[in-house]
Structures are given as C-alpha cells and as structure tokens.
PyMOL commands that place a pseudoatom at each C-alpha (Angstrom):
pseudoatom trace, name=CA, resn=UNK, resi=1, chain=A, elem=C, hetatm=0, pos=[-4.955, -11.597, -41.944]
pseudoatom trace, name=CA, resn=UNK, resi=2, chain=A, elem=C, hetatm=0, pos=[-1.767, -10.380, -40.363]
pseudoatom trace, name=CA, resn=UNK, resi=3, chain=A, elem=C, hetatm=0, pos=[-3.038, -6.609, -38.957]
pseudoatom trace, name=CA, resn=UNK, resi=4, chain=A, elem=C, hetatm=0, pos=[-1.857, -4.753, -35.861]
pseudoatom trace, name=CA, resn=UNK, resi=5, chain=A, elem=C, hetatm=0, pos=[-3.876, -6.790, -33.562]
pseudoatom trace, name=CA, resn=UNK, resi=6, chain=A, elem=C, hetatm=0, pos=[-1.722, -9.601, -34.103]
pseudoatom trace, name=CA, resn=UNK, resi=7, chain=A, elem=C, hetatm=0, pos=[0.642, -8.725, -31.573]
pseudoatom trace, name=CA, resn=UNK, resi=8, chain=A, elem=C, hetatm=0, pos=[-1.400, -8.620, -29.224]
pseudoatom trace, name=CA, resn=UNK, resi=9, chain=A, elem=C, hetatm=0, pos=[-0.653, -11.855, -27.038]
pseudoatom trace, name=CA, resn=UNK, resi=10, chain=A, elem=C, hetatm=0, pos=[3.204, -10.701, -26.985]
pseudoatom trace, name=CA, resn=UNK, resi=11, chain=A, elem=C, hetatm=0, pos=[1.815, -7.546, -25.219]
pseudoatom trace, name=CA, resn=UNK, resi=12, chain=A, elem=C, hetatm=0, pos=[-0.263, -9.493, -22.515]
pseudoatom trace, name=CA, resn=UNK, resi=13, chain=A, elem=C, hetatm=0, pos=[2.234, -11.973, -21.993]
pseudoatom trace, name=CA, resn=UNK, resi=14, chain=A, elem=C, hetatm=0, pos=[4.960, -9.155, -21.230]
pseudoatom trace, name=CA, resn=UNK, resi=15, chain=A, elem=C, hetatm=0, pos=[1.935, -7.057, -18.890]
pseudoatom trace, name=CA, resn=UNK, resi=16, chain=A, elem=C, hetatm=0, pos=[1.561, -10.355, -17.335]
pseudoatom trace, name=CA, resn=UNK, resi=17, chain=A, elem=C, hetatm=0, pos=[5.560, -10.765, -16.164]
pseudoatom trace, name=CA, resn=UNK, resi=18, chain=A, elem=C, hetatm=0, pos=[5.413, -6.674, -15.706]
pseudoatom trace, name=CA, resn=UNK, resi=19, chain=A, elem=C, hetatm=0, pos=[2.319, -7.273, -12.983]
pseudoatom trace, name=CA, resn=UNK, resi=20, chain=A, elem=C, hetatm=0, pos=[4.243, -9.061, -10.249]
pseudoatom trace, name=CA, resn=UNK, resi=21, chain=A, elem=C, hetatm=0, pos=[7.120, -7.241, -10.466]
pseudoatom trace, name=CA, resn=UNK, resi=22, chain=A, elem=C, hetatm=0, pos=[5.034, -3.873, -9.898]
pseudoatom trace, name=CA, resn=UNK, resi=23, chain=A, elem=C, hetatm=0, pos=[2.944, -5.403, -6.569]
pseudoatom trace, name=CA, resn=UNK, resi=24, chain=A, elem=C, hetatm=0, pos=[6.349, -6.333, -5.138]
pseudoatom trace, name=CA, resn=UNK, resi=25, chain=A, elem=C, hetatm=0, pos=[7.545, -2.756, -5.525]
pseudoatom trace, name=CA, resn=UNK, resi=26, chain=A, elem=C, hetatm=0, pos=[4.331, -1.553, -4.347]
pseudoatom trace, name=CA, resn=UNK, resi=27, chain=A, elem=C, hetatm=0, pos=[4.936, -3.929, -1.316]
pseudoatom trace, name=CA, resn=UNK, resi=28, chain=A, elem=C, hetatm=0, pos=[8.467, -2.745, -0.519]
pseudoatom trace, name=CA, resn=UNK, resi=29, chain=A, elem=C, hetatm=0, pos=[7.382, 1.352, -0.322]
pseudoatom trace, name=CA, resn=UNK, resi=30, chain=A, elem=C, hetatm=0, pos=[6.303, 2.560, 3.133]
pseudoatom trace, name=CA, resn=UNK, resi=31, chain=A, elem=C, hetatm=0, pos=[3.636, 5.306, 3.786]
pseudoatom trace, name=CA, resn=UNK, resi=32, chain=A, elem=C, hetatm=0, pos=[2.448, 7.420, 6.487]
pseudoatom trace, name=CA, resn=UNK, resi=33, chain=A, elem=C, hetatm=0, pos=[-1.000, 7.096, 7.695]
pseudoatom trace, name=CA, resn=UNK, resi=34, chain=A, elem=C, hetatm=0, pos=[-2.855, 8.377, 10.591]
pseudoatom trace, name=CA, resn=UNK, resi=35, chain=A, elem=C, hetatm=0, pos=[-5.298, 6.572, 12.418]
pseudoatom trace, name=CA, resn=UNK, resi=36, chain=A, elem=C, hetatm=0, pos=[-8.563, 8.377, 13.036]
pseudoatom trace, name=CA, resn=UNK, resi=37, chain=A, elem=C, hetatm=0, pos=[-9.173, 7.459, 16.566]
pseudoatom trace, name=CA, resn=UNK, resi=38, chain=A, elem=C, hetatm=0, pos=[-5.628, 8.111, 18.126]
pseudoatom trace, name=CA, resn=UNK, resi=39, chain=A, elem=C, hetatm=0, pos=[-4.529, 10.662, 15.358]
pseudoatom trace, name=CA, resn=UNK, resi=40, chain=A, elem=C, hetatm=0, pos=[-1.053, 8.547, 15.125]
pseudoatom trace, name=CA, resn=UNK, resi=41, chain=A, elem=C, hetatm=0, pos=[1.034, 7.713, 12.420]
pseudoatom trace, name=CA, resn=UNK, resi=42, chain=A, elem=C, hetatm=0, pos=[1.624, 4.809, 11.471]
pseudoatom trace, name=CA, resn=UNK, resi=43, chain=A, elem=C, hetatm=0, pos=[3.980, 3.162, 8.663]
pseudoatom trace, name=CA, resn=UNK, resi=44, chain=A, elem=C, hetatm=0, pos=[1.923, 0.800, 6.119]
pseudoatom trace, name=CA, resn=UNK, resi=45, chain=A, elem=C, hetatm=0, pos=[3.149, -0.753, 2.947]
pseudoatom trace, name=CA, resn=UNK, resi=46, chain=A, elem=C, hetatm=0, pos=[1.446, -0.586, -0.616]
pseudoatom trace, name=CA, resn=UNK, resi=47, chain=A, elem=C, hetatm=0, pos=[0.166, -3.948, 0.262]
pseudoatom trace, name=CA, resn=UNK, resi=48, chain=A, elem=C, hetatm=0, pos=[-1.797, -3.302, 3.105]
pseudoatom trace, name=CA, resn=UNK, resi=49, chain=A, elem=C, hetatm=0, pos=[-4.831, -5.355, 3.084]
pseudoatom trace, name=CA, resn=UNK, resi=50, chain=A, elem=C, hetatm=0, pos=[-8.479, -4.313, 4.701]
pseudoatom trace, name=CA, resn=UNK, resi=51, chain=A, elem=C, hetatm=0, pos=[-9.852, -6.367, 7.873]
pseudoatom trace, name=CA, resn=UNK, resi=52, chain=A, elem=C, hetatm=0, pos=[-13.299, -6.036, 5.880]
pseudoatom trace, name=CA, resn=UNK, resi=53, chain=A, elem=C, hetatm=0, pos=[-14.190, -3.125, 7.961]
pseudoatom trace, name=CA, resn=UNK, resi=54, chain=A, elem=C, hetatm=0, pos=[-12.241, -0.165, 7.142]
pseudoatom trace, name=CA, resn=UNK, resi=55, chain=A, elem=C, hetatm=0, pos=[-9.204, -1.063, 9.276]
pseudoatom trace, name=CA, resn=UNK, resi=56, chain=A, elem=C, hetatm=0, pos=[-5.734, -1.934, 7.587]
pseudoatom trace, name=CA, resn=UNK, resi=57, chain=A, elem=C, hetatm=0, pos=[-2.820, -3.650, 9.402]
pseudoatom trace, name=CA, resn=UNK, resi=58, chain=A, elem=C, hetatm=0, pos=[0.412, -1.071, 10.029]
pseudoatom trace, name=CA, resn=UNK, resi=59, chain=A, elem=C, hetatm=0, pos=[3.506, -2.675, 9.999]
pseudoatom trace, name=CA, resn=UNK, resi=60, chain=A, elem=C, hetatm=0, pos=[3.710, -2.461, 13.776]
pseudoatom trace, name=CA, resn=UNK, resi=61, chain=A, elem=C, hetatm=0, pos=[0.632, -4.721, 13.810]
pseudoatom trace, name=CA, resn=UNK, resi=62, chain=A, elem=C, hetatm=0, pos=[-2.129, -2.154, 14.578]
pseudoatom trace, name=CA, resn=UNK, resi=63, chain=A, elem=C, hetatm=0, pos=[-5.778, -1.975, 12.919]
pseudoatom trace, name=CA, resn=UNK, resi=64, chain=A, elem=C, hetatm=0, pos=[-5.795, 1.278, 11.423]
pseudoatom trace, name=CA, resn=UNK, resi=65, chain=A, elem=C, hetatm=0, pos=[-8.738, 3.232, 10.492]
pseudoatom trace, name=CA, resn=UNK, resi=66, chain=A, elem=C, hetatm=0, pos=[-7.262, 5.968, 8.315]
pseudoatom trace, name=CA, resn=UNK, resi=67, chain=A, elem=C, hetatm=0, pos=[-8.187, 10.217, 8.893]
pseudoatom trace, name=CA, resn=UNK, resi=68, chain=A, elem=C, hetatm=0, pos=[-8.978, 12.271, 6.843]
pseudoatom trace, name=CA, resn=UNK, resi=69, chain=A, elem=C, hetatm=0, pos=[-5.504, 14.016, 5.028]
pseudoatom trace, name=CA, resn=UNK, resi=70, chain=A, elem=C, hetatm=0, pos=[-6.309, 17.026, 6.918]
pseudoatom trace, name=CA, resn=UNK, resi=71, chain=A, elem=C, hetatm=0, pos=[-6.492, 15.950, 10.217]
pseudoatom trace, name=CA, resn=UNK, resi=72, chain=A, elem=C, hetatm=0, pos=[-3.388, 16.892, 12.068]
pseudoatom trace, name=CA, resn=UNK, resi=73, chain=A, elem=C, hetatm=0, pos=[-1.511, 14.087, 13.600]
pseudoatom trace, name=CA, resn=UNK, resi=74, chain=A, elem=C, hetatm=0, pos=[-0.068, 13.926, 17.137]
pseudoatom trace, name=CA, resn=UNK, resi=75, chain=A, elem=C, hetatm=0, pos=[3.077, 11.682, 16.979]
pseudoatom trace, name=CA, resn=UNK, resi=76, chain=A, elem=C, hetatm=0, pos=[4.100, 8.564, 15.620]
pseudoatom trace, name=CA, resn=UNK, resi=77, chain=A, elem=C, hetatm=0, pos=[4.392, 5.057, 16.828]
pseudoatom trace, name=CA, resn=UNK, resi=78, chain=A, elem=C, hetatm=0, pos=[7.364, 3.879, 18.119]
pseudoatom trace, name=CA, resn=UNK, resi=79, chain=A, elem=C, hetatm=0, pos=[7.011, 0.343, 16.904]
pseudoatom trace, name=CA, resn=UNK, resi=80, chain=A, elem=C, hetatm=0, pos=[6.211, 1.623, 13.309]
pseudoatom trace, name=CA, resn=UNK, resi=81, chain=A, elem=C, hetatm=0, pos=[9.501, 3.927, 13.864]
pseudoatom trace, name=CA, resn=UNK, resi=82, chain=A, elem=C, hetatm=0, pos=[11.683, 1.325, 13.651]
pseudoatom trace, name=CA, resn=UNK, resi=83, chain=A, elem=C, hetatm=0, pos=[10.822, 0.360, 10.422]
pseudoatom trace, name=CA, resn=UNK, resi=84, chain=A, elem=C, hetatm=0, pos=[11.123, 4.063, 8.753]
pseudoatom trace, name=CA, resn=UNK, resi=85, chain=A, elem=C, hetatm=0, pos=[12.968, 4.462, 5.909]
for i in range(1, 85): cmd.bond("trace and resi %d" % i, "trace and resi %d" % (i + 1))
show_as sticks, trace
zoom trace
C-alpha cells in the first residue's frame, strides 16, 4: 500500500547526511562563557564536552565551570583571545 509513509526512509537517510554536517558547524562557532570561580571569559566551541563534573574544556585548555548569565564578568583570557573571532 503505497501511502505517505512510504517516503519515509528517503527522509532519514537525508537527516542522517544533514546530522554531521550540523555538529561540524556547531563545532566551528565560538561562545563566550564565564567561569564561576574566576568570573573570566573564556572562548568554547559548540562541541565542548563535560569532564563529568560540571567543568567544560575552553579552547585555551581551562576546566570551566560556567556562571550564572547574570554574573558580571571581569576580563577575558588572553590565551582564549587569540582565538576570537
């Protein structure tokens, strides 16, 4: 029986191909985020991985544990500068 749910393994196929396309993009992007015990910014990409506890790895190298959005920051690191868009 030929309905509209035939289609259907086109459409995952093409998600599929879409999928790593979008985590290298999301890879690429660099964000801002300020670590809660230094209240520094520092540049992460979209995929930033957790050391199981919280903390993600900057770009510069540094475990991160991320503030809250309204906590003011008071600089930003100078090994994470280098790397700002």
């Amino acid at each position: 029986m030929a309905g509209r749910h035939s289609r259907r393994g086109r459409l995952t196929e093409w998600c599929r191909s879409q999928g790593s396309a979008a985590r290298d993009r999301s890879r690429s992007r660099l964000t801002g985020v300020t670590d809660a015990g230094t209240l520094i910014k520092h540049l992460m990409t979209g995929g930033a991985t957790s050391d199981g506890r919280g903390r993600y790895i900057a770009v510069c190298g540094a475990r991160v544990l991320p503030a809250v959005l309204s906590m003011p920051e008071s600089g930003c690191c100078p090994a994470c500068a280098g790397f700002d868009p």
